[in-house]
N, C-alpha and C positions, 0 to 999 in steps of 0.2 A: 942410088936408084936410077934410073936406064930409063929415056922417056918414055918406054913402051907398058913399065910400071905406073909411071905419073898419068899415062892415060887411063890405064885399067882403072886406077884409080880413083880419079876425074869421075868416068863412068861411073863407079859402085857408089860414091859419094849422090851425082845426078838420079841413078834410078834411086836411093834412100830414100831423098826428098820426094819424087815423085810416089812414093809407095807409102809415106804416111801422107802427100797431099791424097790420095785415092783411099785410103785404110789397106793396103795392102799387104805390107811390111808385117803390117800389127795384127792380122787377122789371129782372134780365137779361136777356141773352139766352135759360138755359137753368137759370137759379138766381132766385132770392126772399131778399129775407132773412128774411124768414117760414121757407122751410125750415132758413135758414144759423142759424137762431136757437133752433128746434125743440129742446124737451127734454122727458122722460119724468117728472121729478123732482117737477115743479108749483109751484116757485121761478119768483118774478121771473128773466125774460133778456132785459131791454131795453137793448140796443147805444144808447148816446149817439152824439155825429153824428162825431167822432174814428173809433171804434166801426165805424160803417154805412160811412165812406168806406174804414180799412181791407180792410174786408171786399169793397165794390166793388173794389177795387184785386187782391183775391185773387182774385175772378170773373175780372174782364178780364184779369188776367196771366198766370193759370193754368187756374183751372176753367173758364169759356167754352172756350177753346182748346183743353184738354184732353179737353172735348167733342165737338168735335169732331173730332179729331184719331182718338180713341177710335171714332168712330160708333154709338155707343152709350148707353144710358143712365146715368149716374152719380150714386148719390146720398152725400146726406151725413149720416153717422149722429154727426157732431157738430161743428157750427162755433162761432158765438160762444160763448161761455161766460163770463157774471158770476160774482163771486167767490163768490154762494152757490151755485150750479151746479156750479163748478169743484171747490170743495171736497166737497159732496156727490156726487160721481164719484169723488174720489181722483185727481184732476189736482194736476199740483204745480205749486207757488204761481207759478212763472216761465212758464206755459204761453203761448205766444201766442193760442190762444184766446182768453184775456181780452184781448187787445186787438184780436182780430178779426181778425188775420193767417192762422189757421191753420183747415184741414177736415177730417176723417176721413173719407174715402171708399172705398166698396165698389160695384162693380160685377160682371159677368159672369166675367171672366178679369182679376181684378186685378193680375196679373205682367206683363200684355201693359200696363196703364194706368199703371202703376211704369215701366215702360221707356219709354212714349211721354214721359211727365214729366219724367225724368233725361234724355232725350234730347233733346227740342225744345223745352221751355220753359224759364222762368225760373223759380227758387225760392229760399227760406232753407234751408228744411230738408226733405228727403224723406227719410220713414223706412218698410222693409220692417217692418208691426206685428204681431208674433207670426207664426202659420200655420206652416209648414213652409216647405222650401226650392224648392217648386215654385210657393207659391201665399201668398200674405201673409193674415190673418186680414180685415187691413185696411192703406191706406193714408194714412198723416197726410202732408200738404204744409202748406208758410206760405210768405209772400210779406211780403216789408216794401215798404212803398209808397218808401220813400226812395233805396230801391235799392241799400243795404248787404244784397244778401244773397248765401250762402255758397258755395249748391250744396252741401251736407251732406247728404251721405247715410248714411245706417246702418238699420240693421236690429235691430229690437227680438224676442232670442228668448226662446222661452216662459219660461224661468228671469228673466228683466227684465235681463238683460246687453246692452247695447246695444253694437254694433262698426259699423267705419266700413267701406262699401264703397265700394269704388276703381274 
C-alpha cells in the first residue's frame, strides 16, 4: 500500500470516529445513535461497536417499525447506557441498556404505542413503566439481536412491584 492509500485511509478511519461521535455514520431511518445515546448526567456514553450494532438491531426490529406503525413521533428519553450512566440513574446492574438492547420511550398516547409493540413486533421485554392504568408514565422495550427473545411483558407500578401481563 502507497502512502497516498495509508492516507485515504487515516481519513476514512478519522471521519468514522467522528460520524459515530456525532450519530452520523449510524443514522436510521427515524433514530441516531446520537439520540439513542443522549444523557443529562455529563458522563462518558460511548457504545463500542458490540454496543452500536445491538442498538441497530433495536432500531430495525422495533423502533423503526414501531414508527411507523405509530405514525407519529417517538422519542427516547434513554437508550444506551454505560456503567457510569447506569449507575448514576439507579439502573440496575443487569439492565440491557448496557448492552444497547433496550429504549425508554414516550410519545403522544403511549397505551396506543404499548399495544402496537406487544402486538406487531418483536421484543425481549416490554414493560408498562409506572403512570396509571390508562397511560404508562413511559415505555421500556429491548430486543436481543440473536433472537432469544421472550415477549415479556409486565408492568412496572408506582410502588416498583413489577407484574406480568397476559
Amino acid at each position: 500500500m502507497d502512502k497516498r492509500n495509508y492516507t485515504l485511509l487515516f481519513i476514512g478511519s478519522v471521519l468514522s470516529v467522528i460520524g459515530l461521535l456525532i450519530g452520523v455514520k449510524y443514522i436510521m431511518k427515524y433514530f441516531t445513535i446520537k439520540e439513542l445515546t443522549a444523557t443529562n448526567t455529563g458522563l462518558p456514553n460511548v457504545p463500542n461497536d458490540v454496543q452500536i450494532s445491538a442498538l441497530k438491531a433495536l432500531v430495525k426490529n422495533v423502533l423503526d417499525p414501531a414508527r411507523e406503525l405509530f405514525k407519529g413521533t417517538i422519542g427516547v428519553t434513554s437508550g444506551f447506557r454505560s456503567p457510569e450512566v447506569n449507575k448514576a440513574i439507579g439502573g440496575v446492574a443487569t439492565s440491557q441498556h448496557l448492552k444497547g438492547e433496550a429504549a425508554d420511550l414516550t410519545c403522544s398516547d403511549k397505551a396506543k404505542l404499548f399495544a402496537l409493540i406487544r402486538n406487531n413486533l418483536p421484543f425481549d421485554q416490554l414493560i408498562w413503566e409506572k403512570g396509571n392504568d390508562v397511560q404508562p408514565a413511559w415505555i421500556h422495550v429491548s430486543f436481543k439481536a440473536n433472537g432469544n427473545n421472550r415477549k415479556q411483558v409486565l408492568k412496572l407500578k408506582p410502588n416498583g412491584q413489577y407484574v406480568t401481563l397476559i
